[in-house]
C-alpha positions as CSV (number, residue, x, y, z in Angstrom):
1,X,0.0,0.0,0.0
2,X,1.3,3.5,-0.8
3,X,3.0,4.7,2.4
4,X,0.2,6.8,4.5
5,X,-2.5,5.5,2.4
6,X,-5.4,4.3,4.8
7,X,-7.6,1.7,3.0
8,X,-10.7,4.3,3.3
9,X,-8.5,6.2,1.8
10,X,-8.9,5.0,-1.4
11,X,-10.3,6.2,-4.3
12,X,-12.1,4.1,-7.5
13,X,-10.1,4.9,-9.9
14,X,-9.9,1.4,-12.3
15,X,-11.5,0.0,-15.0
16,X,-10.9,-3.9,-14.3
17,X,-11.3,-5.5,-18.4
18,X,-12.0,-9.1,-17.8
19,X,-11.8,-11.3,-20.9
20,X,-14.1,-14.4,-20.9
21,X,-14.5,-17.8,-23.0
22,X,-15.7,-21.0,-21.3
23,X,-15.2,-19.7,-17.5
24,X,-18.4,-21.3,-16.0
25,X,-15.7,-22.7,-13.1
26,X,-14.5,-19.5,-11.8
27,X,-16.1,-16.9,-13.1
28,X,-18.6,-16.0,-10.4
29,X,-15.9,-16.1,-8.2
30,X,-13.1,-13.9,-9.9
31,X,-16.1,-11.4,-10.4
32,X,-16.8,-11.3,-6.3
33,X,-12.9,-10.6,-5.8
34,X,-12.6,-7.6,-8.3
35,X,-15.7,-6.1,-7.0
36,X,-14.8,-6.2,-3.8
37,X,-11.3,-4.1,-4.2
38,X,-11.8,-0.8,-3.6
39,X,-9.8,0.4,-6.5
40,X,-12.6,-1.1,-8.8
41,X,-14.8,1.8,-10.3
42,X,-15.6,0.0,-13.6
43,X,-15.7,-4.0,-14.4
44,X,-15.8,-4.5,-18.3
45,X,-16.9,-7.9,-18.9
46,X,-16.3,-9.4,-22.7
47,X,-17.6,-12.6,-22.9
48,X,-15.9,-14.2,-25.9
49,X,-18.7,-16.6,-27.4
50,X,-18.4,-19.3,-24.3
51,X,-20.7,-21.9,-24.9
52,X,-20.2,-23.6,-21.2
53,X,-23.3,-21.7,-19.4
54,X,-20.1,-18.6,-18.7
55,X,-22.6,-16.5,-20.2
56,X,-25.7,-17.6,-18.2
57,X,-23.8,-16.4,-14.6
58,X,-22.7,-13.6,-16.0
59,X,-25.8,-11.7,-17.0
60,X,-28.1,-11.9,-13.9
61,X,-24.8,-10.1,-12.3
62,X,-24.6,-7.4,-14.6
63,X,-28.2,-6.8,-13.9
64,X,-27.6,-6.3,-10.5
65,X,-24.5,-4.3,-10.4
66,X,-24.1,-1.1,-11.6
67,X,-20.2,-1.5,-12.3
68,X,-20.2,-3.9,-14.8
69,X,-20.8,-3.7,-18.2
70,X,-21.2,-6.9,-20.1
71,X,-20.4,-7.1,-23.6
72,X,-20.2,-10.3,-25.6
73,X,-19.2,-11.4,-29.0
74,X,-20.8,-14.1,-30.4
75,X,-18.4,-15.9,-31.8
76,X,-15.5,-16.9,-30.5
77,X,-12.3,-14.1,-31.5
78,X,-9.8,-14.7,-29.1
79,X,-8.1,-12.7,-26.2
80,X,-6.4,-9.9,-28.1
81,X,-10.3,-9.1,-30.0
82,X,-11.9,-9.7,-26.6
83,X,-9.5,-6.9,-24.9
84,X,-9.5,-4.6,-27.8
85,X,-13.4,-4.8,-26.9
86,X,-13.2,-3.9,-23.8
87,X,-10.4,-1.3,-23.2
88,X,-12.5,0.8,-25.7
89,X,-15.3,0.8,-23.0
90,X,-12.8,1.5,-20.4
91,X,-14.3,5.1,-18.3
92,X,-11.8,5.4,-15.0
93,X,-8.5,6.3,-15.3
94,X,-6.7,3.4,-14.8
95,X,-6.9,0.5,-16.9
96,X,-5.8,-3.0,-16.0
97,X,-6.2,-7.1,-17.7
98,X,-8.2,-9.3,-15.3
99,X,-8.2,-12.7,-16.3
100,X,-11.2,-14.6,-15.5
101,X,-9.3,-17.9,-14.2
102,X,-8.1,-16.5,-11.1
103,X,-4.3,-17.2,-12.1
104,X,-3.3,-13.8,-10.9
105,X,-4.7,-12.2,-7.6
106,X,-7.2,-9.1,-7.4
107,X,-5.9,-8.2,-4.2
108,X,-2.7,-7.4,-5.6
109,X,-4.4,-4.1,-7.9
110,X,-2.8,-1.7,-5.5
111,X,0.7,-2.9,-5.8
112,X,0.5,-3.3,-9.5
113,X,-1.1,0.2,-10.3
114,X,1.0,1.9,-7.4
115,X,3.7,3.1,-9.9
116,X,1.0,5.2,-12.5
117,X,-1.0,6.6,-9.2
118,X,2.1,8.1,-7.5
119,X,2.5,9.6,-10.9
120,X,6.4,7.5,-12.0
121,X,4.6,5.4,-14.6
122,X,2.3,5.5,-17.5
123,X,2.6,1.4,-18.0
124,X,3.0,-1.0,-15.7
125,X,3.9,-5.5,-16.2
126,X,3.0,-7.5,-13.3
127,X,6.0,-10.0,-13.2
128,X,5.7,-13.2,-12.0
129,X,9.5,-13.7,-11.7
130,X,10.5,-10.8,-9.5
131,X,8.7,-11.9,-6.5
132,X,5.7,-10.6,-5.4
133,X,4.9,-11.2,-1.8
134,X,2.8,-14.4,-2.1
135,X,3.5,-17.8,-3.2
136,X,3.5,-18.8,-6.5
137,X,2.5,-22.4,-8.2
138,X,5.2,-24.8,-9.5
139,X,4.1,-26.5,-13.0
140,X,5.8,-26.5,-16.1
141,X,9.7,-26.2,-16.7
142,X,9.2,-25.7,-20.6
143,X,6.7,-23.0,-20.2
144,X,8.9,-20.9,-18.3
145,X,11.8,-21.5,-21.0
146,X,9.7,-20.5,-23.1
147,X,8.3,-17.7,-21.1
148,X,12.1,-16.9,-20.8
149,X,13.1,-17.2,-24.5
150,X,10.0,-15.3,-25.8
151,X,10.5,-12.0,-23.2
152,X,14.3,-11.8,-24.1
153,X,13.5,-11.7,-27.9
154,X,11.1,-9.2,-27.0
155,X,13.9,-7.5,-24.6
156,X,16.5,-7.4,-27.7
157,X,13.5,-5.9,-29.8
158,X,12.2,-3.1,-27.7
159,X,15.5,-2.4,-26.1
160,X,13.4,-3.0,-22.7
161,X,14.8,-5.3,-19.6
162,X,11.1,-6.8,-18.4
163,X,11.4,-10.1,-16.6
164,X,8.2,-11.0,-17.6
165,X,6.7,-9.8,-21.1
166,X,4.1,-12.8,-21.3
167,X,2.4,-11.5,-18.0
168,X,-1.3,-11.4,-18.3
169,X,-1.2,-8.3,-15.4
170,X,-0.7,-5.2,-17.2
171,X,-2.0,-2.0,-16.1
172,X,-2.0,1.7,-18.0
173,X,-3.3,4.4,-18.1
174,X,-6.3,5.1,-19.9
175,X,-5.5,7.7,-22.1
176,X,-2.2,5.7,-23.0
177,X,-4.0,2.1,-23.7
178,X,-7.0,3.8,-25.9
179,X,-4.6,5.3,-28.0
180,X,-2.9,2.6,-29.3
181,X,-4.9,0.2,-31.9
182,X,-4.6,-3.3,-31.0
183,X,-4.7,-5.8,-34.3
184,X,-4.0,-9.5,-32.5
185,X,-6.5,-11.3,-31.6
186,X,-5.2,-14.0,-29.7
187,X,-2.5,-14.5,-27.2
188,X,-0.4,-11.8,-29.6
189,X,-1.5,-9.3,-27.8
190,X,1.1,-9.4,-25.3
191,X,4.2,-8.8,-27.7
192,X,2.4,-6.3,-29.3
193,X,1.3,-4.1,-26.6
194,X,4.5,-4.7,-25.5
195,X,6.4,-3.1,-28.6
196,X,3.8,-0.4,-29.1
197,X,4.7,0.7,-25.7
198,X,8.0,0.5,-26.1
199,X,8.0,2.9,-29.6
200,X,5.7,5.2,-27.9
201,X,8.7,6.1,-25.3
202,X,6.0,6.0,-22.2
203,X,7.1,5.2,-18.6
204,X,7.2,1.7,-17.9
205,X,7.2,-0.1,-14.6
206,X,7.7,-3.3,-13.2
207,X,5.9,-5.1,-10.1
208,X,6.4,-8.3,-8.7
209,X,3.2,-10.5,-8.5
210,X,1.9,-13.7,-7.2
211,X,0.9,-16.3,-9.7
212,X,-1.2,-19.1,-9.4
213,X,-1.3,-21.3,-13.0
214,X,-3.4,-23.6,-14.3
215,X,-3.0,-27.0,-16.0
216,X,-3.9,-27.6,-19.3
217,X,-6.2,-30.2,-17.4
218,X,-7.9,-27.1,-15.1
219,X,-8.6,-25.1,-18.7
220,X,-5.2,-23.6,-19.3
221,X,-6.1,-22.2,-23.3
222,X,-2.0,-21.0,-24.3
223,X,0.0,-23.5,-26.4
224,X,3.2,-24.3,-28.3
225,X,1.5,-22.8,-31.5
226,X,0.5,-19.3,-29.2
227,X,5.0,-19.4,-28.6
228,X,5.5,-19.6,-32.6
229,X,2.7,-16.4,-33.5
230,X,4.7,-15.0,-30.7
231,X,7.9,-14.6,-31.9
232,X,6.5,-13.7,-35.2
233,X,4.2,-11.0,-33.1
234,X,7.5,-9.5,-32.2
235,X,8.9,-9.4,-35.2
236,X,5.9,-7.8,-37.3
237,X,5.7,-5.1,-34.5
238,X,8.8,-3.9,-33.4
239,X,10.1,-4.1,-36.8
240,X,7.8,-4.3,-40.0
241,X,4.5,-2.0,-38.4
């Protein structure tokens, strides 16, 4: 918490954008937890065409809460189209990626955004290896290679040192994240928010976070192929667009 800050203290000031396909398991839940951080002034719920019965717990609760807005595509578009939705209905000032699997913690907001309120950032990437102060879930040695291999291509590109490019915690500020046009619609999005950033000379931050993964077994979605359009991803943007 930022030194002095009471939690009364606190201010809504974030628009949470929570993309959504085939979540029926913890949806509900990850909903309760943003709503009930303080930060929260906005929740902006995309939907991206589940077909699990996501959709059915989702709509009663954006009937009765005045902070969410519920928008859902029909057919299925992936993450980067599902965020590009839903950062364009983004209102506070704050903006920051909520996944809906509960992989990274809600609780965390104020460390992750504490950089852009205190005024040193404009960007901020939640890293999962720089230690946050909770536990975080042992699973897959390839992965993190990969996770590894994919942020220092990235690094040698943007001329950045993140840890972590592949986080799914990134927070900005609005006026920064709804000026930049977002073309992936998958799992691309991360290297190429990551080199628009990066060309557009902002202030960028780095927080350690907790992380709690998935198995592919409890719905984990990312693959090898996601790693391949990755590396092209970093390519097309940092150097080509």
């Amino acid at each position: 918490m930022i030194s002095g800050m009471k939690s009364n203290d606190i201010v809504p000031c974030l628009t949470v954008v929570m993309p959504v396909f085939n979540e029926a398991a913890t949806v509900s839940e990850a909903v309760r937890q943003v709503l009930a951080q303080p930060l929260v002034e906005q929740l902006v719920i995309v939907d991206d065409g589940s077909h699990d019965g996501t959709w059915n717990q989702l709509h009663p609760l954006g009937e009765m809460e005045p902070r969410i807005k519920l928008v859902r595509h029909e057919v299925n578009q992936g993450k980067g189209a599902a965020l590009r939705t839903g950062i364009a209905q983004a209102t506070a000032d704050i903006v920051i990626v909520q996944d809906a699997d509960l992989e990274y913690d809600p609780a965390e907001y104020l460390r992750v955004i504490e950089p852009i309120l205190v005024g040193k950032a404009d960007v901020v990437f939640g890293s999962r290896f720089r230690g946050g102060d909770g536990a975080g879930r042992v699973l897959y040695f390839w992965h993190s290679v990969g996770n590894w291999f994919l942020t220092m291509c990235s690094n040698m590109a943007t001329d950045l040192n993140l840890t972590d490019m592949e986080t799914g915690y990134k927070a900005f500020r609005r006026e920064v994240i709804q000026q930049i046009r977002i073309e992936e619609n998958r799992f691309g999005f991360e290297p190429e928010i990551t080199a628009k950033v990066a060309k557009a000379k902002v202030r960028i931050y780095e927080i350690g976070i907790s992380y709690s993964g998935r198995t592919y077994a409890e719905g984990k979605k990312i693959g090898w192929r996601d790693g391949v359009r990755a590396l092209w991803c970093i390519w097309k943007y940092n150097f080509w667009k």
